[in-house]
Each structure stands twice: as structure tokens, then as C-alpha cells.
C-alpha positions in Angstrom: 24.6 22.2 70.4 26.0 25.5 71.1 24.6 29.0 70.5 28.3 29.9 69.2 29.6 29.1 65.6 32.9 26.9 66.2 34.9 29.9 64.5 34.3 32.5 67.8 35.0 29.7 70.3 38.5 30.2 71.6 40.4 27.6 71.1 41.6 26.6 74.4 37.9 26.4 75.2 36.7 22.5 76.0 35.0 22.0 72.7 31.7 19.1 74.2 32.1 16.0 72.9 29.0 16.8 70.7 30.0 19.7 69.0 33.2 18.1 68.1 31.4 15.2 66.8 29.0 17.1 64.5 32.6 18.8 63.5 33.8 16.1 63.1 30.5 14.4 60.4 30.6 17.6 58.7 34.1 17.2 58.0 33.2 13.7 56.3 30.2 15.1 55.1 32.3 18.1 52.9 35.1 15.9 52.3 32.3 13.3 50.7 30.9 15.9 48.5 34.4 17.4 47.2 35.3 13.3 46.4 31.6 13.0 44.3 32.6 16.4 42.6 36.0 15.0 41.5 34.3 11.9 40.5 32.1 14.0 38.7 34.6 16.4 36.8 36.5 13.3 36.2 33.3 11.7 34.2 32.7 14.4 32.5 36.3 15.1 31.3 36.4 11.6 30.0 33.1 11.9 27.9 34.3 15.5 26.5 37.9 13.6 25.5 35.6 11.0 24.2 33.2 13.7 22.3 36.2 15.1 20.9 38.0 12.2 19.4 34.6 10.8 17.3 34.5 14.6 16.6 38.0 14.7 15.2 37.6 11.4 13.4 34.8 12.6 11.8 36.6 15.7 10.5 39.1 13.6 9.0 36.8 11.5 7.5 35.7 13.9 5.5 38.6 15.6 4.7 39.6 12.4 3.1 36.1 11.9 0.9 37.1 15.6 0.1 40.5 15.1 -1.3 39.7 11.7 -3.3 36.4 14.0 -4.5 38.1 16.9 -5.3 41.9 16.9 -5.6 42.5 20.0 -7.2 41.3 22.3 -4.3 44.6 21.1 -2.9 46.0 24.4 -4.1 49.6 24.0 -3.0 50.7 20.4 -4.3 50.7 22.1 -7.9 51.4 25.5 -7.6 51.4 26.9 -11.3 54.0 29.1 -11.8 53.8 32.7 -12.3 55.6 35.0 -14.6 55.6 38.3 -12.6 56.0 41.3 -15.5 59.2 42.8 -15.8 59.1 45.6 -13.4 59.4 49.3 -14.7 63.2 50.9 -14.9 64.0 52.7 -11.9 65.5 55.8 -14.3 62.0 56.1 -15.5 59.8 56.6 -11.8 62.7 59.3 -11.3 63.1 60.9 -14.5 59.2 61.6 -14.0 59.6 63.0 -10.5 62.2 65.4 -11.4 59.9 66.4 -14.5 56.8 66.8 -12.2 59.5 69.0 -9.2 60.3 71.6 -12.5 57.0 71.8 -13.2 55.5 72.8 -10.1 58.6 75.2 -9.3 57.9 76.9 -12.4 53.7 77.3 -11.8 55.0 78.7 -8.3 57.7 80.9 -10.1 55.2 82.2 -12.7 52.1 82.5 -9.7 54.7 85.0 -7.7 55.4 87.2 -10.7 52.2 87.3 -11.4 51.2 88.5 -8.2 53.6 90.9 -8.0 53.6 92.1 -11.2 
């Protein structure tokens, strides 16, 4: 085998007949690997799809026993209705604003002249 990796040999070099073989299983060698990894990934993404579905089925399972044991946690199938109070007359929230305005204007008014005297 050569001294030199196969990257740094130039590539109208002869390559010997050896180094291209041991290229050449290496190649088969990698490719091999990469085919058992797929083979792998593929297994294993069939038993998580598997895990998942008896995991799913089991939820509904017991979402079922759930609703025939307790079928008034099903909040929104019977919504009571309800009454919202009357709300407070508009007139009112400004009527108290404009008392509140006068009153501060006349502490400020009544502060100054005191102040000033």
C-alpha cells in the first residue's frame, strides 16, 4: 500500500491495482454500513410509529371510561347560561370624573392662594 492517502495523489497518477482495490472494498465496505444504518433507522421508525399508536389508543381508551364515568366534566356540551349584570350608565363614570376634575382644580386653586397669601 502506499505511504500517500488517495486524496494527495494527483489524479493523473497510475493509481496500483492494489490501492484501487482496497478503494474500491472500502467503498463497499462504507456503502454496507450506510445500507445497515438505513435498515436501522427504518426499524426503529417503525417500532416508534408502532409505540405511538398503542400509546394513542390507550389515551382514548381512557378518555372514553372518562366520559361514560364522568359526563359532566364535559363542560361545553351544557353551557349554563349566564346573566351578565346590567352594566353601569355611561352618564354616571363621567358625571364622577368631571366631579373629581373640579375638585382637584379647586384644592390646587385654594393651595396657590394659600401660598401666596
Amino acid at each position: 500500500m502506499s505511504d500517500q492517502s488517495p486524496d494527495l495523489v494527483s489524479p493523473e497518477a497510475p493509481a496500483a491495482p492494489a490501492d484501487a482495490a482496497s478503494r474500491d472494498a472500502s467503498a463497499l465496505v462504507m456503502r454496507a454500513r450506510a445500507a445497515a444504518d438505513l435498515d436501522d433507522s427504518g426499524l426503529l421508525a417503525a417500532a416508534d410509529r408502532e409505540h405511538l399508536e398503542r400509546e394513542i389508543a390507550a389515551i382514548e381508551r381512557a378518555s372514553a371510561a372518562l366520559r361514560r364515568a364522568e359526563p359532566g366534566l364535559e363542560s361545553w356540551i351544557d353551557a349554563p347560561s349566564a346573566r351578565q349584570p346590567k352594566p353601569r350608565p355611561v352618564w354616571l363614570l363621567i358625571g364622577a370624573l368631571w366631579l373629581s376634575t373640579a375638585l382637584v382644580t379647586i384644592g390646587a386653586v385654594f393651595a396657590i392662594s394659600v401660598l401666596v397669601g
